[in-house]
MOPAC internal coordinates of N, CA, C and O (Angstrom, degrees):
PM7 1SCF
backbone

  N    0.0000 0     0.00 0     0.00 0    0    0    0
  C    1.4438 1     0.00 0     0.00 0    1    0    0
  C    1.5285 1   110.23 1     0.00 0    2    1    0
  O    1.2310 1   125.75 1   146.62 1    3    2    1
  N    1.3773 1   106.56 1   -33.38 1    3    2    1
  C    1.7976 1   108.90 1  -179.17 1    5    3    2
  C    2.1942 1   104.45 1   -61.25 1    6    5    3
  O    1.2310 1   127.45 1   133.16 1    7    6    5
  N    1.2877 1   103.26 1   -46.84 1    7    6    5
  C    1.1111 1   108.92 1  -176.31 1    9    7    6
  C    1.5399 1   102.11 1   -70.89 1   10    9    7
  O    1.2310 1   105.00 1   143.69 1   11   10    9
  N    0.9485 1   145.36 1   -36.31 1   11   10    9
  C    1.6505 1   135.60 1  -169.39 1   13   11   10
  C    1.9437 1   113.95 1   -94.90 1   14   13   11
  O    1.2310 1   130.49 1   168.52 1   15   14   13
  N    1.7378 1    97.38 1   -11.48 1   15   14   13
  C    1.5771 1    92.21 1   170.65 1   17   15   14
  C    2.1105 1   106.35 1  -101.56 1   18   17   15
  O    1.2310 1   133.23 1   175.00 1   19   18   17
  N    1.5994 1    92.03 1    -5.00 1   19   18   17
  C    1.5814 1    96.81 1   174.51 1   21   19   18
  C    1.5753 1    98.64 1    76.10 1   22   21   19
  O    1.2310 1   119.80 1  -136.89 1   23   22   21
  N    1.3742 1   117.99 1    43.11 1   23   22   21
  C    1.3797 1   115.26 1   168.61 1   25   23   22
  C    1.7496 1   129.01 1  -105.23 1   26   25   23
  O    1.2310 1   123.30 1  -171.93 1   27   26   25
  N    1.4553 1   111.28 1     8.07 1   27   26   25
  C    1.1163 1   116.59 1   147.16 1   29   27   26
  C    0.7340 1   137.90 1   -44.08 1   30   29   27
  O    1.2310 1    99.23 1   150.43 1   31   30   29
  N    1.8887 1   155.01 1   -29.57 1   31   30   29
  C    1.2099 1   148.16 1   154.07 1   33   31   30
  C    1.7262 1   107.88 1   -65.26 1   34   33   31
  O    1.2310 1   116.00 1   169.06 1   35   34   33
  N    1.3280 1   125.20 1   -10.94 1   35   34   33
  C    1.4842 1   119.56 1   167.56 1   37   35   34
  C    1.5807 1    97.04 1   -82.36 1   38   37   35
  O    1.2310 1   117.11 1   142.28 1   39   38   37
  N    1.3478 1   123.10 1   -37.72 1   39   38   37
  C    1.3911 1    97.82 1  -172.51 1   41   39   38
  C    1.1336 1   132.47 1   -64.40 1   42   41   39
  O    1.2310 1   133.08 1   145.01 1   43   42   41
  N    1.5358 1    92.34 1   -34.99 1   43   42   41
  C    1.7705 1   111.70 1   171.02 1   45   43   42
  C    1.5486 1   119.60 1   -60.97 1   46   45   43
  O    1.2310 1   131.27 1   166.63 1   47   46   45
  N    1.3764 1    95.86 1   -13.37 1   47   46   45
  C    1.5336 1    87.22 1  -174.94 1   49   47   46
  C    2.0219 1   115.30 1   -89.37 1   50   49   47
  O    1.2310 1   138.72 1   156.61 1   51   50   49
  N    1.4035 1    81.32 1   -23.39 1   51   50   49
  C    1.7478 1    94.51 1  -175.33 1   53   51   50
  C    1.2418 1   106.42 1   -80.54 1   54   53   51
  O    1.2310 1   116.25 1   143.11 1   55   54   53
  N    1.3737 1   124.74 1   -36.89 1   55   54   53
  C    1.5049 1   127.94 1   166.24 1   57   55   54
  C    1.5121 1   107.82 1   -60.52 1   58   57   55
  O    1.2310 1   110.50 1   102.57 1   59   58   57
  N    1.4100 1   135.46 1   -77.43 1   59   58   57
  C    1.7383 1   107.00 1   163.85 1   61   59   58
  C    1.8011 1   128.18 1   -45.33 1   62   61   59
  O    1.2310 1   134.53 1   159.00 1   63   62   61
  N    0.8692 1    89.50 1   -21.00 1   63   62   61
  C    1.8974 1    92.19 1   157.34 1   65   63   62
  C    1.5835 1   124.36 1   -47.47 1   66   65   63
  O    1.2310 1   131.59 1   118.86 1   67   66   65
  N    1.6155 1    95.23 1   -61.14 1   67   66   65
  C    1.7994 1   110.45 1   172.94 1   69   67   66
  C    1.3996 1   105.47 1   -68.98 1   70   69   67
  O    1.2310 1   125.34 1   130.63 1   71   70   69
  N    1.5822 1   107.34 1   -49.37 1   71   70   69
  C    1.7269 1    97.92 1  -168.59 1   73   71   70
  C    1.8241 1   101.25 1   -56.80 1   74   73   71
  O    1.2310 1   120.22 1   131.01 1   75   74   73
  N    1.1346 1   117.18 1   -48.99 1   75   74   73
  C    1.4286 1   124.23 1  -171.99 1   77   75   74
  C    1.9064 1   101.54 1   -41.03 1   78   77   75
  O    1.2310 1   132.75 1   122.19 1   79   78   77
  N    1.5723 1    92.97 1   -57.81 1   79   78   77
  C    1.4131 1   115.80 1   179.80 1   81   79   78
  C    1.9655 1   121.51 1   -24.05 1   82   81   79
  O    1.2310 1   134.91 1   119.71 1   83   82   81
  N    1.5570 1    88.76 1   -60.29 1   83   82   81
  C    1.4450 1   119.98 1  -164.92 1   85   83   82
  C    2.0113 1   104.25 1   -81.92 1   86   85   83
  O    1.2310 1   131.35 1   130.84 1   87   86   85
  N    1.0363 1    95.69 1   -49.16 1   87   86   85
  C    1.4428 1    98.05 1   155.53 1   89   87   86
  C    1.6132 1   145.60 1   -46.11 1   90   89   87
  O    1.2310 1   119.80 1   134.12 1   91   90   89
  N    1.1341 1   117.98 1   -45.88 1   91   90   89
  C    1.4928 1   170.66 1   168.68 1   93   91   90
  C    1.7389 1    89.86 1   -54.59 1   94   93   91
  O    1.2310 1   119.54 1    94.27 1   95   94   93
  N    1.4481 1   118.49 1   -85.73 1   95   94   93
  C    1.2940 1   128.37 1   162.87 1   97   95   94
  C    1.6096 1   115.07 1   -47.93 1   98   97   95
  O    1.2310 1   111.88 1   136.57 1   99   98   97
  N    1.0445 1   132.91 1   -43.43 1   99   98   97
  C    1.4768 1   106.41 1   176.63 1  101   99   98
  C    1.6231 1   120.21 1   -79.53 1  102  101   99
  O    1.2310 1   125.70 1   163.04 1  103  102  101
  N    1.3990 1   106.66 1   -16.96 1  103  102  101
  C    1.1910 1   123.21 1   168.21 1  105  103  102
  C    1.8162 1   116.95 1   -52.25 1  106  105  103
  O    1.2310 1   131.25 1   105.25 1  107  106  105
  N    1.2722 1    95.90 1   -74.75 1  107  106  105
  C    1.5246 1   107.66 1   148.02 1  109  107  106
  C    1.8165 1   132.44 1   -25.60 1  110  109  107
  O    1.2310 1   117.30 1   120.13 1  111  110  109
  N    1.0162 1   122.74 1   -59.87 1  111  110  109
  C    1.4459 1   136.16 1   160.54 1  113  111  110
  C    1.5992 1   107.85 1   -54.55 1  114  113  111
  O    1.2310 1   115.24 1   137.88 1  115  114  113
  N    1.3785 1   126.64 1   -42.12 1  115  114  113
  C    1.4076 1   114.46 1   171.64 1  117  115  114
  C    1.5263 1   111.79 1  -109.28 1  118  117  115
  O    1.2310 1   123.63 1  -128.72 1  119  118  117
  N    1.4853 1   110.63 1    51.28 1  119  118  117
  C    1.5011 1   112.71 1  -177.06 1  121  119  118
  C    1.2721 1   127.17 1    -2.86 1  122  121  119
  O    1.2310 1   127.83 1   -90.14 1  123  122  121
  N    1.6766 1   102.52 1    89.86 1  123  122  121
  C    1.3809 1   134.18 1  -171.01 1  125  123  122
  C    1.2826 1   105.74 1  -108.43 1  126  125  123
  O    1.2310 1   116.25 1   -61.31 1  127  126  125
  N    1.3144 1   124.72 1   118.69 1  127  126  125
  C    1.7838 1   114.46 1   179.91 1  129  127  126
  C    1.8274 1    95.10 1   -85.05 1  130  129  127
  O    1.2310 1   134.86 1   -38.15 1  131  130  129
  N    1.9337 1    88.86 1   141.85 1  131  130  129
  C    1.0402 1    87.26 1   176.87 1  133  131  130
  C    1.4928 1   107.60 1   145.10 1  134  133  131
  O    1.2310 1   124.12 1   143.08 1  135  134  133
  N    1.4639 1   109.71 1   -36.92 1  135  134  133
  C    1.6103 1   143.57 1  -136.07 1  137  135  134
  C    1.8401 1    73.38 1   -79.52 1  138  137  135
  O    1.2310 1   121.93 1   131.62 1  139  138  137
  N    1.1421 1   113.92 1   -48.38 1  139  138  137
  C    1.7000 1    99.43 1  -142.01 1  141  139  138
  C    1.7118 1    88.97 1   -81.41 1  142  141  139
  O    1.2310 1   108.81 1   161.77 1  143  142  141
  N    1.1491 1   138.54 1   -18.23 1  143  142  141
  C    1.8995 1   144.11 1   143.74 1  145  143  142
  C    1.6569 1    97.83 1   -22.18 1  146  145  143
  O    1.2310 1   132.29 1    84.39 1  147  146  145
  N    0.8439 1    93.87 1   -95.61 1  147  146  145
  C    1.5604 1   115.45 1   171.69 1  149  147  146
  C    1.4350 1   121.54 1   -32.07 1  150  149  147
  O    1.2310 1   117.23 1   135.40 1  151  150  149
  N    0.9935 1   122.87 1   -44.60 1  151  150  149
  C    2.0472 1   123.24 1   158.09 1  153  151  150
  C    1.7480 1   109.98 1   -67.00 1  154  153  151
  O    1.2310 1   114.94 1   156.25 1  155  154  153
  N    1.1960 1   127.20 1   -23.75 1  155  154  153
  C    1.1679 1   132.36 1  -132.40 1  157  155  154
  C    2.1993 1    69.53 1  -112.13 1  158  157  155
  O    1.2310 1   135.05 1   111.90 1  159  158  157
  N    0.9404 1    88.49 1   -68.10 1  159  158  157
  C    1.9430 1    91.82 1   167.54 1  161  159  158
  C    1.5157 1   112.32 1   -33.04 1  162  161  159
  O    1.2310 1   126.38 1   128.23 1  163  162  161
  N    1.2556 1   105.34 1   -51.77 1  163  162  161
  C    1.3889 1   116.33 1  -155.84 1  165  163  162
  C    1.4223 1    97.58 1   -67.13 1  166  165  163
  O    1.2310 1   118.96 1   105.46 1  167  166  165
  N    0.9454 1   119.60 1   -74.54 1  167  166  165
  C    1.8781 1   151.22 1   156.20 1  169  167  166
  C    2.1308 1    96.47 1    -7.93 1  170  169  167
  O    1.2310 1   128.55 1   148.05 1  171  170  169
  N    0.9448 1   101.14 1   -31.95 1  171  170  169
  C    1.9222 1   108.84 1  -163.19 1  173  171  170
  C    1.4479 1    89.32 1   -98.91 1  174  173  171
  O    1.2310 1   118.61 1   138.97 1  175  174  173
  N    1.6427 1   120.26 1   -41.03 1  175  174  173
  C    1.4592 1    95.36 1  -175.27 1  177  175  174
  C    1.7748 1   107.77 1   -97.12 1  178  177  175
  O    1.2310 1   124.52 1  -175.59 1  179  178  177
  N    0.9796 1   108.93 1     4.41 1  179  178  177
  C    1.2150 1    90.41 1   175.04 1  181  179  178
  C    1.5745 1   103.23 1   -87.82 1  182  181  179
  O    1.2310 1   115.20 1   131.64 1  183  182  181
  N    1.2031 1   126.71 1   -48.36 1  183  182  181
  C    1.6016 1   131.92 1   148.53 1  185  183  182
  C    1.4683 1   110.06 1    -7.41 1  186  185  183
  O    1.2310 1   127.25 1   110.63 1  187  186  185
  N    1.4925 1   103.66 1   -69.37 1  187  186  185
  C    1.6867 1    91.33 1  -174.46 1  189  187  186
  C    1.8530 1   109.15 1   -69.67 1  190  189  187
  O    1.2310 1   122.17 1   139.12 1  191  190  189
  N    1.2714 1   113.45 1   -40.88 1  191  190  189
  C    1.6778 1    89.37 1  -160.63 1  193  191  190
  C    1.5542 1    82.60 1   -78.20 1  194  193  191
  O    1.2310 1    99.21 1  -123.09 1  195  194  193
  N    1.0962 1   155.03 1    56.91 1  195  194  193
  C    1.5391 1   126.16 1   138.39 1  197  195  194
  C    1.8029 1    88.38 1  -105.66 1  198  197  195
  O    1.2310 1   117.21 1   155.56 1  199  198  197
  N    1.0319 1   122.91 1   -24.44 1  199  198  197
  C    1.6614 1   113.53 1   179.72 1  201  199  198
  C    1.5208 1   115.53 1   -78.73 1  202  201  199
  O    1.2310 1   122.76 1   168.45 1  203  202  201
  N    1.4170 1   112.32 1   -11.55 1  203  202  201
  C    1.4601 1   117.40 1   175.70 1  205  203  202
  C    1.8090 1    94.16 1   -91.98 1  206  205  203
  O    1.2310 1   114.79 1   136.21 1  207  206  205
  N    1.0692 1   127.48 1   -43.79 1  207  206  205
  C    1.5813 1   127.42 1   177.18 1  209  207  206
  C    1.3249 1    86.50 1   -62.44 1  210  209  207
  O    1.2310 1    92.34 1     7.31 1  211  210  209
  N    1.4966 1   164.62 1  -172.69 1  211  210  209
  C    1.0995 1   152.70 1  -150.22 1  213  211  210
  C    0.8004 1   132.33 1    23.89 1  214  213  211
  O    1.2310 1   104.88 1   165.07 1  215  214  213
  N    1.7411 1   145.56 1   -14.93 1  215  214  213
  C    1.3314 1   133.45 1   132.47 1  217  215  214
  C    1.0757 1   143.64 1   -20.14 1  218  217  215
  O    1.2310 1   121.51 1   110.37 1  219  218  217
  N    1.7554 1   114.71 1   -69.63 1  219  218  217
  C    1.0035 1   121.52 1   168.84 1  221  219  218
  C    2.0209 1   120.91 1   -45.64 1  222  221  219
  O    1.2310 1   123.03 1   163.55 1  223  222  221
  N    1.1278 1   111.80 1   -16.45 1  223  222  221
  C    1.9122 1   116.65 1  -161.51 1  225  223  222
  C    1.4111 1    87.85 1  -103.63 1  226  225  223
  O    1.2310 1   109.10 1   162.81 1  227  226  225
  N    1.3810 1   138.03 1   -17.19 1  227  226  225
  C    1.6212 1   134.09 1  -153.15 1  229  227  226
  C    1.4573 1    89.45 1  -105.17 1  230  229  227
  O    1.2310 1   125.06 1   124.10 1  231  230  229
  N    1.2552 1   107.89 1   -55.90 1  231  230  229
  C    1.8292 1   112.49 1  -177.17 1  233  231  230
  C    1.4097 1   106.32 1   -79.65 1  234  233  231
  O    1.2310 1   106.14 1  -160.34 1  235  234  233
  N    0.8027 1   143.33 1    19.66 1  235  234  233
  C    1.8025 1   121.74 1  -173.24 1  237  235  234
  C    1.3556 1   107.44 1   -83.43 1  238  237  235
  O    1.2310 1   115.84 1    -5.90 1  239  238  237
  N    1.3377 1   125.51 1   174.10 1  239  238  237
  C    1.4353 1   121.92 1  -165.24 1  241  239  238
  C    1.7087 1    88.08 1  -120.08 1  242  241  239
  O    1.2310 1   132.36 1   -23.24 1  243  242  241
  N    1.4360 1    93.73 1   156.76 1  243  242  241
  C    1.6999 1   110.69 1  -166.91 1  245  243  242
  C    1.6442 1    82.11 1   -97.20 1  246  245  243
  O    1.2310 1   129.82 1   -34.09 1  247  246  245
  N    1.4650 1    98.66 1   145.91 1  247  246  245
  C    1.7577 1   123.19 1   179.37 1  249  247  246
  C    2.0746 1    97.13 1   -75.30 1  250  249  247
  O    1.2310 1   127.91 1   131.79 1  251  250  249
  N    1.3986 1   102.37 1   -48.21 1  251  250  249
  C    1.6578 1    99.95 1  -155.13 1  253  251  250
  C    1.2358 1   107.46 1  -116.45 1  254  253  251
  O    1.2310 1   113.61 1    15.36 1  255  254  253
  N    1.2843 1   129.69 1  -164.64 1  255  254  253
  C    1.7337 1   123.54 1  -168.43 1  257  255  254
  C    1.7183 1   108.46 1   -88.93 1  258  257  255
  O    1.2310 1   129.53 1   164.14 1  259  258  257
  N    2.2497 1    99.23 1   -15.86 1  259  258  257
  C    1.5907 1    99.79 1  -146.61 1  261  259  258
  C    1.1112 1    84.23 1   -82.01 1  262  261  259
  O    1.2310 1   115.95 1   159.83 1  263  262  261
  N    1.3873 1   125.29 1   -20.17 1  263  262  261
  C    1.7295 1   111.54 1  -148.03 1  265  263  262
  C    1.5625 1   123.68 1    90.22 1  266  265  263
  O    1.2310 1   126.43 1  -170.74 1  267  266  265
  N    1.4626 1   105.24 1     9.26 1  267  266  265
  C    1.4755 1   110.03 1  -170.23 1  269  267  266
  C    1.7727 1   113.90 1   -91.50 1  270  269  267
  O    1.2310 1   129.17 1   149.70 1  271  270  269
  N    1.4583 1    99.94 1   -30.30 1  271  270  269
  C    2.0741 1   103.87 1   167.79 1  273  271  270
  C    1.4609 1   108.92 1  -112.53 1  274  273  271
  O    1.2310 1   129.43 1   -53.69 1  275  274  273
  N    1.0583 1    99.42 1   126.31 1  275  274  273
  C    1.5120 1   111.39 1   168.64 1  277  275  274
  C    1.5440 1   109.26 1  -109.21 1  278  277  275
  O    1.2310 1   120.59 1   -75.37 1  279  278  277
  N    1.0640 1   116.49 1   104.63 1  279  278  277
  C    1.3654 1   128.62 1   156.69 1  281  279  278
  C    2.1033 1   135.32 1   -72.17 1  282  281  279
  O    1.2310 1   119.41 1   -65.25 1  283  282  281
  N    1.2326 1   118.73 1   114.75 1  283  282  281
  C    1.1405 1   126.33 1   175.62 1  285  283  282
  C    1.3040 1   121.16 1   -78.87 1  286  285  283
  O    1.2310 1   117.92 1   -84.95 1  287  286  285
  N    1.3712 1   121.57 1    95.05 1  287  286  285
  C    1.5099 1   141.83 1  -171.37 1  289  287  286
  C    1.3632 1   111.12 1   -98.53 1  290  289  287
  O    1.2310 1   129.95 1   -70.81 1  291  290  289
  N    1.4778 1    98.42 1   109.19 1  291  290  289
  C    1.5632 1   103.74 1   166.43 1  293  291  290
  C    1.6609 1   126.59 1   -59.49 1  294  293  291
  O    1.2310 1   117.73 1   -50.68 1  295  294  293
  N    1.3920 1   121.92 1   129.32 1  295  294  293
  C    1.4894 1   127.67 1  -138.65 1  297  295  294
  C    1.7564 1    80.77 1   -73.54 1  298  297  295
  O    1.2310 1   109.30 1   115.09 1  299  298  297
  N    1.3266 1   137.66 1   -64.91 1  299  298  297
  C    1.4834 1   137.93 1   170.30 1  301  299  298
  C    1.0448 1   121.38 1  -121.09 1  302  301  299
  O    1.2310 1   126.54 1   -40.49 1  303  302  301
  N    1.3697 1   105.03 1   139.51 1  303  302  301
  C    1.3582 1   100.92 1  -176.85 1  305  303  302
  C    1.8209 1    92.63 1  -143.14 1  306  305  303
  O    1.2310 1   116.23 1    -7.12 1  307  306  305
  N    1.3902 1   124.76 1   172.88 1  307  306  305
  C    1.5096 1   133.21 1   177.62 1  309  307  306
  C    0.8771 1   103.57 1  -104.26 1  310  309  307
  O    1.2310 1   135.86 1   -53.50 1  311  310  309
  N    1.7854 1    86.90 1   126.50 1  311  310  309
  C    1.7017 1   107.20 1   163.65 1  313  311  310
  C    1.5032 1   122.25 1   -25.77 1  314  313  311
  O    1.2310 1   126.03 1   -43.70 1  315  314  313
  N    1.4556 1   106.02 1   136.30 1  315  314  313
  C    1.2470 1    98.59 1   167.23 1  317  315  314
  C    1.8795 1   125.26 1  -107.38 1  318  317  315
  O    1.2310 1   125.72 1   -65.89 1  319  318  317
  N    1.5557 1   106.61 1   114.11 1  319  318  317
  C    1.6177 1   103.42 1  -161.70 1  321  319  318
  C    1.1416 1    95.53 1   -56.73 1  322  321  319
  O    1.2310 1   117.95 1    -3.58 1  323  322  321
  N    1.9695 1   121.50 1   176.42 1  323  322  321
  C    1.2995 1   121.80 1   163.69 1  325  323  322
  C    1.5571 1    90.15 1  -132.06 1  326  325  323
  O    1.2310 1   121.10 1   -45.18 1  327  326  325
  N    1.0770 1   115.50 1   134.82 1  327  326  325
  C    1.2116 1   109.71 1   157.80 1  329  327  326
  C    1.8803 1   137.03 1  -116.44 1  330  329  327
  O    1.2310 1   129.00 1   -28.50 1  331  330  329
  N    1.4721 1   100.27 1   151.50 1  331  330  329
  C    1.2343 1   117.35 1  -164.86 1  333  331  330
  C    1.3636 1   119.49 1   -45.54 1  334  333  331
  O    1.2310 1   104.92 1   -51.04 1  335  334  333
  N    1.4928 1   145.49 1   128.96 1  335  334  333
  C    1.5719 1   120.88 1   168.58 1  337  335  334
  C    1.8522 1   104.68 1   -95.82 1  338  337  335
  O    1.2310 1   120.25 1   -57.68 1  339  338  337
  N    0.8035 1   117.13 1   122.32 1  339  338  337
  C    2.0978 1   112.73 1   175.16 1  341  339  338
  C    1.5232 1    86.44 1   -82.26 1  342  341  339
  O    1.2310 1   131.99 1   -52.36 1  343  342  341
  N    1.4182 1    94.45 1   127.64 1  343  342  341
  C    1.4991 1   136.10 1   173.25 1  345  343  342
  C    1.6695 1   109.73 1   -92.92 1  346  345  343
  O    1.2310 1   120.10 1   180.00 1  347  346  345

């Protein structure tokens, strides 16, 4: 589902979020100037991938005229063949 709503670049972003995160903090513990750069990073990407996880819910296309189903459509996905049985 991550690959068919195209939410891999949010994941990536929250994972350098923590790494940023964890860094940031050890930096801190051996009073390293610099550390609060580095939270301030951290803090921006975690910011962005929750706005890239929110894409998909902002754009989705409405099922009916009222506005009452909203359906989540994967942007591509592959055909699906059918194949024939000979009878």
């Amino acid at each position: 589902m991550i690959k068919h709503l195209k939410l891999t670049k949010a994941i990536v972003a929250i994972a350098l979020g923590i790494v940023a995160l964890i860094a940031a903090k050890i930096m801190e513990s051996n009073r390293v100037d610099g550390s609060q750069v580095l939270l301030a990073i951290s803090g921006v990407l975690f910011i962005g991938g929750a706005l890239i996880f929110l894409y998909p819910i902002v754009f989705a296309k409405k099922a009916d005229k009222d506005g009452r189903n909203v359906e989540l459509k994967p942007a591509a996905k592959e055909p699906v063949e059918v194949e024939e049985i000979a009878s």
